[in-house]
C-alpha positions as CSV (number, residue, x, y, z in Angstrom):
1,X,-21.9,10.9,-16.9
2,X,-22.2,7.4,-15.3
3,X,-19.4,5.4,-13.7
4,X,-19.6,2.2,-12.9
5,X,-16.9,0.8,-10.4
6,X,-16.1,-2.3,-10.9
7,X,-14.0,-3.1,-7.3
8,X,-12.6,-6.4,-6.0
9,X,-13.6,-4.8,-2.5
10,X,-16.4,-2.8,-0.9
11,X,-17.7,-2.7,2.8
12,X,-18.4,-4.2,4.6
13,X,-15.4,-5.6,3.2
14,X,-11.7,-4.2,4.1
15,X,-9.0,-3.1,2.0
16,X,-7.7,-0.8,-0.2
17,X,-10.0,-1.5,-3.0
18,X,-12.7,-1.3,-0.6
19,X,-11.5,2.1,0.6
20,X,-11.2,3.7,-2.8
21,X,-14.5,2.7,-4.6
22,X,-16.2,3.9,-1.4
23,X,-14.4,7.1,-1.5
24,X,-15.5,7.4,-5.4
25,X,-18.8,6.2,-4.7
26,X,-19.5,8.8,-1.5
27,X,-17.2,11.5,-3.7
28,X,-17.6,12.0,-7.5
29,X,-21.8,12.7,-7.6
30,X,-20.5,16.2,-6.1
31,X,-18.4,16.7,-9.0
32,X,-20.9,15.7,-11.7
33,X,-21.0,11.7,-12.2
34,X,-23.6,8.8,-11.1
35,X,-21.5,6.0,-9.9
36,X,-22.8,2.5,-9.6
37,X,-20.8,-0.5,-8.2
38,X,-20.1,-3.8,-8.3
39,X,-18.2,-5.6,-6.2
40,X,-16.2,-8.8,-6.6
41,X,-17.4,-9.9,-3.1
42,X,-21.0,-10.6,-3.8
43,X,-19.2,-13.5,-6.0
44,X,-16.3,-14.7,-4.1
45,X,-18.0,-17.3,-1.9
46,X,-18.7,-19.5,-5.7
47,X,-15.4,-21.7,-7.3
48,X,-13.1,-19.7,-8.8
49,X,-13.9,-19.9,-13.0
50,X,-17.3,-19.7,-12.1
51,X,-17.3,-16.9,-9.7
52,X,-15.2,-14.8,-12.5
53,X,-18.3,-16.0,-15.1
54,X,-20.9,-14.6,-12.6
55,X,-19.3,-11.5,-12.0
56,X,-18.9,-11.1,-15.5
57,X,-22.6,-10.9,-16.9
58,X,-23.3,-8.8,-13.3
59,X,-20.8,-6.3,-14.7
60,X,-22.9,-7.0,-18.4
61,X,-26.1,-6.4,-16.9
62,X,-25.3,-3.1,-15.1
63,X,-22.8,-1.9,-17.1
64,X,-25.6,-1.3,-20.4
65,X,-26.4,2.6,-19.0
66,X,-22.8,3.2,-18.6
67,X,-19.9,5.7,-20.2
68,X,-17.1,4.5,-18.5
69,X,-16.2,0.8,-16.7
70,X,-13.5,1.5,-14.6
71,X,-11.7,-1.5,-12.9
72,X,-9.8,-1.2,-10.2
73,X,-7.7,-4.0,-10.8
74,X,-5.9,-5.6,-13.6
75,X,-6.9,-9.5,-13.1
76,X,-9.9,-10.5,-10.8
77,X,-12.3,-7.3,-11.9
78,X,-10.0,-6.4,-14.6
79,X,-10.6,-9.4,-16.8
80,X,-14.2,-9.8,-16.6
81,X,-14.7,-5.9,-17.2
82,X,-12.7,-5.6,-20.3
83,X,-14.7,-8.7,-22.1
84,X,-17.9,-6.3,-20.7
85,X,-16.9,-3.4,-22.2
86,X,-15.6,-5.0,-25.3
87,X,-18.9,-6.6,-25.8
88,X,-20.9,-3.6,-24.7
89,X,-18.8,-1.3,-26.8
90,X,-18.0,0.9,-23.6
91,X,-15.1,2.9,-22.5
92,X,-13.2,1.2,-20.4
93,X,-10.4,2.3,-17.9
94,X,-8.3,0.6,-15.0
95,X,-6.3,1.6,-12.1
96,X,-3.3,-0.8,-11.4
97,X,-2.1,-0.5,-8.0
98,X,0.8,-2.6,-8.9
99,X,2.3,-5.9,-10.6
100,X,-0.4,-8.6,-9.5
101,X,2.1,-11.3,-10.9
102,X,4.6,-10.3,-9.1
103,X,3.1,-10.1,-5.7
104,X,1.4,-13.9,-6.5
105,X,5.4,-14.8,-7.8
106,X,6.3,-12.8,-4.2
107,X,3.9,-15.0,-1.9
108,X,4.4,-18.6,-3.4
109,X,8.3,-18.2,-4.5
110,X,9.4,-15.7,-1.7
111,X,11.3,-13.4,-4.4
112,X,13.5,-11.0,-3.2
113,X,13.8,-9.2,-6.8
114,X,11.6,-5.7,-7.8
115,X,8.8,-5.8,-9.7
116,X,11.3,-3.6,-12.4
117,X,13.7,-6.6,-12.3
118,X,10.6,-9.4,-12.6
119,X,9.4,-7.6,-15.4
120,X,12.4,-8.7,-17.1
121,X,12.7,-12.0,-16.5
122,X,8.8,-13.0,-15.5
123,X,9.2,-15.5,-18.1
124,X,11.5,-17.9,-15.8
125,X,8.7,-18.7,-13.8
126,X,5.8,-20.9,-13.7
127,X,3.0,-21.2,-15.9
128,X,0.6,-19.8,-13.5
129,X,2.5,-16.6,-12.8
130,X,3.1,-16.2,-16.8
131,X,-0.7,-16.5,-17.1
132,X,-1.1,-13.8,-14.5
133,X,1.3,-11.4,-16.2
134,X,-0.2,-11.8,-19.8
135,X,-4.0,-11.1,-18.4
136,X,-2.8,-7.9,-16.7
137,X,-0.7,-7.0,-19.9
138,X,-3.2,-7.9,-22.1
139,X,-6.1,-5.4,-19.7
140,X,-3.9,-2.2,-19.4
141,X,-3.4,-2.6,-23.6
142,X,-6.9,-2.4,-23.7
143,X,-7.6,0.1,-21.5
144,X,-8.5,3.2,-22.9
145,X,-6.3,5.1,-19.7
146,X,-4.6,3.7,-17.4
147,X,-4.6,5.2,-13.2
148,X,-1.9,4.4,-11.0
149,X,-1.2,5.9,-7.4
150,X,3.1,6.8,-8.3
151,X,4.9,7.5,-11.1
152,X,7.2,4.2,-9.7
153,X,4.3,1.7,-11.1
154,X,4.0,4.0,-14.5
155,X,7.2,3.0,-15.1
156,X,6.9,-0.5,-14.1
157,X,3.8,-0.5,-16.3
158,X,5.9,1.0,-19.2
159,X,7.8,-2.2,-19.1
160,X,5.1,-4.3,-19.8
161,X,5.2,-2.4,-23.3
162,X,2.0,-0.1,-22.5
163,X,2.1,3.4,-23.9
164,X,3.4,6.1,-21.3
165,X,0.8,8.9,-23.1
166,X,-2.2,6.6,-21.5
167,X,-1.4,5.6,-18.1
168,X,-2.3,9.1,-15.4
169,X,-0.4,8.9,-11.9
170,X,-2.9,10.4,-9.4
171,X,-1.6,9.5,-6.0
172,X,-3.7,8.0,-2.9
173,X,-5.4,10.4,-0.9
174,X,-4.2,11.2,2.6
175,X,-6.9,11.7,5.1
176,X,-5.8,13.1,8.6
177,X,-5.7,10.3,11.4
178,X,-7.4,10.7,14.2
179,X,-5.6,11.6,17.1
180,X,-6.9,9.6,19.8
181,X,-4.7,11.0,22.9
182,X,-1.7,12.7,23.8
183,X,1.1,10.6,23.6
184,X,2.5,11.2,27.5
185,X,-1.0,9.1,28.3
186,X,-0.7,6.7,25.3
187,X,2.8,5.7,26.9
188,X,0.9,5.5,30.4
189,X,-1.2,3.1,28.9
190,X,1.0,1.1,27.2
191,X,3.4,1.1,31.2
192,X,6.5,1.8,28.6
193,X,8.7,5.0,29.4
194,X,11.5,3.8,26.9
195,X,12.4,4.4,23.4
196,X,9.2,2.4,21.1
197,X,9.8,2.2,17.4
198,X,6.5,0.2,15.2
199,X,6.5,-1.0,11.7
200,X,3.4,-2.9,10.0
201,X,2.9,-5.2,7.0
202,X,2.5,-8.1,6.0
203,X,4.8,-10.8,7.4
204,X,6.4,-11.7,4.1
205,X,10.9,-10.9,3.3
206,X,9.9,-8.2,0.8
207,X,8.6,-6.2,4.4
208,X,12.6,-6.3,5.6
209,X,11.6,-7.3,9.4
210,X,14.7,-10.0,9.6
211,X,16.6,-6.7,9.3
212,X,14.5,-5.2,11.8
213,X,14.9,-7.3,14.1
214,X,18.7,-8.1,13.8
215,X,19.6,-4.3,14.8
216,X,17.6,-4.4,17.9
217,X,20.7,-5.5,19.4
218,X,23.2,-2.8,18.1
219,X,20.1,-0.3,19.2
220,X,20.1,-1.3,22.6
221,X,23.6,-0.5,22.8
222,X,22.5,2.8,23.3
223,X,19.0,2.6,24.6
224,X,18.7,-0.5,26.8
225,X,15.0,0.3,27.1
226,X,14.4,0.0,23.1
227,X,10.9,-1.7,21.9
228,X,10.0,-2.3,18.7
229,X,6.6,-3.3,17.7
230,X,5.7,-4.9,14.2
231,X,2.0,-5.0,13.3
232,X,0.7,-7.5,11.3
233,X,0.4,-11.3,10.1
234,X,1.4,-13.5,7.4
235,X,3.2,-16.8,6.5
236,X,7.0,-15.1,8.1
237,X,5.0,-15.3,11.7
238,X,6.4,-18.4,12.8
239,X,9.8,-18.3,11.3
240,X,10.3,-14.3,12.8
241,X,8.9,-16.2,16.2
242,X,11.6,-18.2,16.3
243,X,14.2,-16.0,15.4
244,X,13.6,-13.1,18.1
245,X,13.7,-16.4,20.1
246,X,16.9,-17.6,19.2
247,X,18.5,-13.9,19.7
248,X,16.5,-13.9,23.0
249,X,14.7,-10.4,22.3
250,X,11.4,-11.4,23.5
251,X,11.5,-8.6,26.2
252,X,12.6,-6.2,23.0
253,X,10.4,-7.9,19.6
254,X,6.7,-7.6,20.3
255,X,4.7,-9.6,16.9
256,X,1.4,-8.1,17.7
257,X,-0.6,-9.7,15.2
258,X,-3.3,-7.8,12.9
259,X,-4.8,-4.4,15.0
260,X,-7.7,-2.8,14.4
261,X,-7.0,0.4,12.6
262,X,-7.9,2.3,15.7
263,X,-5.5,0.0,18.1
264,X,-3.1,0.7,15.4
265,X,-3.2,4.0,15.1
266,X,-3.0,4.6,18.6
267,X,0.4,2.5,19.1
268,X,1.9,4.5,16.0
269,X,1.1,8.0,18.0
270,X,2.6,6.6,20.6
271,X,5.8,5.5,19.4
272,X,9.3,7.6,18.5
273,X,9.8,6.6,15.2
274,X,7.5,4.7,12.5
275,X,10.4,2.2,10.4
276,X,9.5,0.8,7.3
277,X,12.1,-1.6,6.0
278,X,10.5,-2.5,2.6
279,X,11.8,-3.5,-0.9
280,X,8.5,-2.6,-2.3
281,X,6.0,0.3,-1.8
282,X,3.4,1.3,-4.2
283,X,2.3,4.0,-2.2
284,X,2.2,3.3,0.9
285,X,-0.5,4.9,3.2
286,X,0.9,3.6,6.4
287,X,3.8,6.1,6.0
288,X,0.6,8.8,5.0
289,X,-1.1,7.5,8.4
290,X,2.0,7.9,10.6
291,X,2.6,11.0,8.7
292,X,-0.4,12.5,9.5
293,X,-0.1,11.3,13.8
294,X,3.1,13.6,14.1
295,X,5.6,10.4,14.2
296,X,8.5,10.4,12.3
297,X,8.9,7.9,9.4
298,X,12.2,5.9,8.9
299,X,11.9,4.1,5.1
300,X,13.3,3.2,2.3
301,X,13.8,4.1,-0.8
302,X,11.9,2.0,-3.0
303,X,9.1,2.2,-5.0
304,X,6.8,5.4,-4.2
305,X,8.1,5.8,-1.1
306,X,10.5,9.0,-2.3
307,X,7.1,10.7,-3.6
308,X,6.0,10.4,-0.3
309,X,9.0,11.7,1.5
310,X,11.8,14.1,0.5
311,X,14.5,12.8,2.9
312,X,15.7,14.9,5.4
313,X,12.7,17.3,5.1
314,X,9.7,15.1,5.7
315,X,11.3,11.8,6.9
316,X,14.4,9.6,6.3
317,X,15.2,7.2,2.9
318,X,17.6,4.7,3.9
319,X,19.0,1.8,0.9
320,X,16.5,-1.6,2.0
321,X,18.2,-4.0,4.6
322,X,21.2,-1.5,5.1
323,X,21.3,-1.8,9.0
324,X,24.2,0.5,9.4
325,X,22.0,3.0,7.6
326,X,18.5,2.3,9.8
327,X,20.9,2.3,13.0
328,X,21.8,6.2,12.2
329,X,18.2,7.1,10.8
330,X,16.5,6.4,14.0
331,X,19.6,7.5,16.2
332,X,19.5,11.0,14.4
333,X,15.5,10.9,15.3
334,X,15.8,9.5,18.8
335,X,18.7,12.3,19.6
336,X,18.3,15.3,17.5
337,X,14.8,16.6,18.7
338,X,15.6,19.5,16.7
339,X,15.6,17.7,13.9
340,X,13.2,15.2,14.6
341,X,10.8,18.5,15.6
342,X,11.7,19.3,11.7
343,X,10.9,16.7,9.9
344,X,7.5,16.0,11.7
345,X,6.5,19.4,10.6
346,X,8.2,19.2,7.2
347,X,5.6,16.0,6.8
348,X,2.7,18.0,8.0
349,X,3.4,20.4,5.1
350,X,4.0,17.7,2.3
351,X,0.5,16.1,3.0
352,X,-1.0,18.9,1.9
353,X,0.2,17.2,-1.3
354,X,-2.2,14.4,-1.1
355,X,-5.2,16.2,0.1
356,X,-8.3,14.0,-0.3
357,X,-10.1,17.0,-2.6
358,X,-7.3,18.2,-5.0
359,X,-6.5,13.9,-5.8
360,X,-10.2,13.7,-6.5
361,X,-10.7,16.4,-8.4
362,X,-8.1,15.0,-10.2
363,X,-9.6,11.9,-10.7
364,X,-12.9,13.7,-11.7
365,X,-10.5,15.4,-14.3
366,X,-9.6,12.3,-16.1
367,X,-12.8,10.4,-16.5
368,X,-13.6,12.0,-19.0
């Protein structure tokens, strides 16, 4: 059977699209399929309509020897793969990572709301983000099945009015980190002997680091030498700047910027608790990454983030921006060991959940 990928990312490109088709593409020949792709990025140096044309007849053109197109998303590949499959008479499947209105509503009107509450009410905002909302709607009706990483964005998706019989959850594969050195000389290189908590994302309010930040002080009540370290970039950079400025944390708040994965993997092995403050997770493979180095995840619980963790056993859930609540999460980590010891191991055992061959033999299983 022959599957062609039709990704929005591929290497040398970075990202999770990029990630997936190339674990696919390396993958599914062992299980019985001939997978061809085309990428979005051989297109996305032209003008936007015209790049979206030109992808369009590439996807045509290769996709004539095909059973299956499979998109793997809703809008930039999604669009131009469904008119090719229409016109080619193929099957055609998508994988919807998660609302792409919502996170284009998230970026430009700095919502605060779940994609389950925009679902709702999408039709308050602007043209464009209606436009964006009706493509993706339009795709997954089309779509002869429907794959997406938690059972969180199936019922998002259900809102949109799509069939619940059609649309597969198959969760992202976890992949063990590499463990670069113990952590007694990851602190020795980093000249920090006191307590280091990290969190990453994108430097947008739906990430929670306001909150983050603003119970630094309560937690240095009781560890003086508390550092937290947030890894990434975005439009919030200069605004959380100034604000860890203004409550004079510098020596506390470290904005390290973008890290390569390596960098970043080896400040999460060396710190005491991974905290993710977010109002949305689709499934987030930070928490599988920190998982996977032996640290103890802090989170919340929203969006996949509970099919990830099972609170108490293989990390904490704490309600988003409750700071009473992330001041006793990592205060039970930081002074239980016991139970720290317990949860670390309990999230050893639940990645065996996500292991990269049983989620793609599941995938195998449904392209069909």
């Amino acid at each position: 059977m022959k599957i062609l990928l039709a990704t929005p990312l591929y290497p040398p490109d970075i990202g999770g699209p990029a990630t997936y088709s190339t674990l696919l593409a390396l993958e599914l020949p062992q299980r019985g399929y001939n997978i061809e792709v085309v990428s979005f990025g051989e297109v996305k140096h032209l003008p936007k309509i015209i790049s979206h044309a030109v992808y369009f007849f590439k996807v045509l053109r290769k996709g004539k020897d095909a059973d299956i197109i499979y998109a793997l998303d809703p809008v930039s590949v999604g669009l131009p793969a469904a008119l090719a499959s229409f016109f080619l008479k193929k099957r055609f499947f998508v994988r919807i990572a998660g609302d792409y209105a919502w996170e284009q509503a998230s970026y430009t009107h700095r919502i605060t709301e779940s994609p389950l509450s925009f679902s709702q009410k999408y039709k308050e905002y602007p043209f464009k983000i209606r436009i964006y909302k009706e493509i993706q709607t339009e795709i997954a009706k089309r779509a002869e099945k429907i794959i997406v990483p938690s059972s969180y964005i199936k019922q998002v998706i259900f809102q949109w009015g799509i069939q619940k019989r059609k649309i597969r959850v198959i969760h992202n594969a976890s992949e063990p980190s590499p463990l670069l050195k113990d952590k007694k000389t990851l602190r020795g290189l980093l000249h920090f002997d006191g307590i280091l908590l990290i969190s990453a994302g994108r430097l947008i309010p739906l990430k929670g680091f306001d909150t983050l930040i603003d119970v630094i002080p309560v937690l240095k009540r009781s560890y003086p030498r508390v550092k937290l370290l947030i890894v990434g970039d975005g439009p919030d950079r200069m605004r959380l700047e100034k604000k860890i400025g203004t409550l004079k944390l510098g020596d506390a708040v470290v904005l390290t910027g973008a890290l390569k994965q390596d960098v970043l993997f080896g400040y999460i092995q060396a710190s005491d608790v991974f905290v993710l403050n977010a109002l949305h997770e689709t499934f987030s493979h930070q928490i599988l990454e920190a998982m996977s180095l032996g640290v103890p995840v802090v989170t919340t619980v929203a969006g996949g983030n509970p099919e990830i963790i099972e609170h108490n056993k293989s990390g904490m859930l704490v309600e988003y921006n409750n700071k009473k609540a992330l001041v006793e999460a990592v205060r039970k980590v930081i002074d239980d060991k016991i139970f720290c010891k317990k949860i670390v191991s309990g999230a050893t055992e639940r990645l065996k959940l996500f292991d990269k061959g049983r989620i793609l033999d599941q995938i195998a299983s449904e392209l069909r």
